[in-house]
C-alpha positions in Angstrom: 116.2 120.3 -9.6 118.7 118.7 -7.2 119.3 114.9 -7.3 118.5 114.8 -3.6 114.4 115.7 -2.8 112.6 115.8 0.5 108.3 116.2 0.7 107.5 117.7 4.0 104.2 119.0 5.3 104.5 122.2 7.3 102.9 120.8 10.5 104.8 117.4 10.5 106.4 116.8 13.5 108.7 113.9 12.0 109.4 116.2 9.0 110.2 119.4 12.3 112.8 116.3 13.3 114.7 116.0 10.6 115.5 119.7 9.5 118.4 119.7 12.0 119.9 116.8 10.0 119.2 118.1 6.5 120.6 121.7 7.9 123.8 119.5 8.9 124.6 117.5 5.7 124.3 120.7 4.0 126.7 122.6 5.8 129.3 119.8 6.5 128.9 117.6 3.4 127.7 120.3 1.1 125.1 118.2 -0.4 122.4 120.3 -1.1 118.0 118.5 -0.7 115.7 120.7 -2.6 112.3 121.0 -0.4 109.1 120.6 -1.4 106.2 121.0 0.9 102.8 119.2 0.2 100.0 119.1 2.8 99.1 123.0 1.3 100.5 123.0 -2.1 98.0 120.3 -4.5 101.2 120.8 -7.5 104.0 119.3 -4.7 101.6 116.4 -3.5 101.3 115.3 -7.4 105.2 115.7 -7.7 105.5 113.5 -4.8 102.9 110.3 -6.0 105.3 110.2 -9.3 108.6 109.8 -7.0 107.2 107.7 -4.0 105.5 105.0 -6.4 103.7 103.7 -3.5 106.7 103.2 -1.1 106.3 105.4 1.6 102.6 107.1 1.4 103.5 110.0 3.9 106.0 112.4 4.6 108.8 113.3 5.2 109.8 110.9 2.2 113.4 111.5 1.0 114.3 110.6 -2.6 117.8 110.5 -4.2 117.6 110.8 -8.3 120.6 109.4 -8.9 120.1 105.9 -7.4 116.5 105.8 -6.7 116.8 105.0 -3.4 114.4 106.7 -0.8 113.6 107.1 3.2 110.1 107.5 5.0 110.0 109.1 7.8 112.7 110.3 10.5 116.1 108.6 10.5 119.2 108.9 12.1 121.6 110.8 10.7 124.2 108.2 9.6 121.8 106.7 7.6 120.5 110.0 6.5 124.0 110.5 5.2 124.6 107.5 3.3 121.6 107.7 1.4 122.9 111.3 0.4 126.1 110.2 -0.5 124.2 107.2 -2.5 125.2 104.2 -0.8 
């Protein structure tokens, strides 16, 4: 599993808003967010309630491993970016 996660639900229009910015800090940083989508898959939506710990409640909710910092909901993508590169 990668350090960087994203929970989505398929309809989610802020999770539709951020896909441009994930495809972008994967092709120009290389960083790579491993997807998980929860609104239709019961095994995803448990995943999620361990990471989120109460912090966000919804989706899309972004979670970096490695420092255990997290984003709900859209962002731009300067911020995007520096929680992907963990600072």
């Amino acid at each position: 599993m990668s350090d960087l996660i994203e929970f989505y639900g398929t309809e989610c229009v802020h999770c539709r808003e951020m896909e441009p910015l994930i495809e972008r800090l994967e092709k120009e940083e290389g960083l790579k967010i491993e997807r998980f989508e929860v609104w239709h898959n019961s095994k995803n939506a448990e995943m999620m309630k361990k990471f989120d710990k109460g912090f966000c409640g919804g989706v899309p909710f972004f979670f970096n491993k490695k420092t255990g910092k997290w984003i709900c909901g859209s962002t731009s993508y300067e911020a995007f970016k520096k929680w992907a590169e963990g600072k």
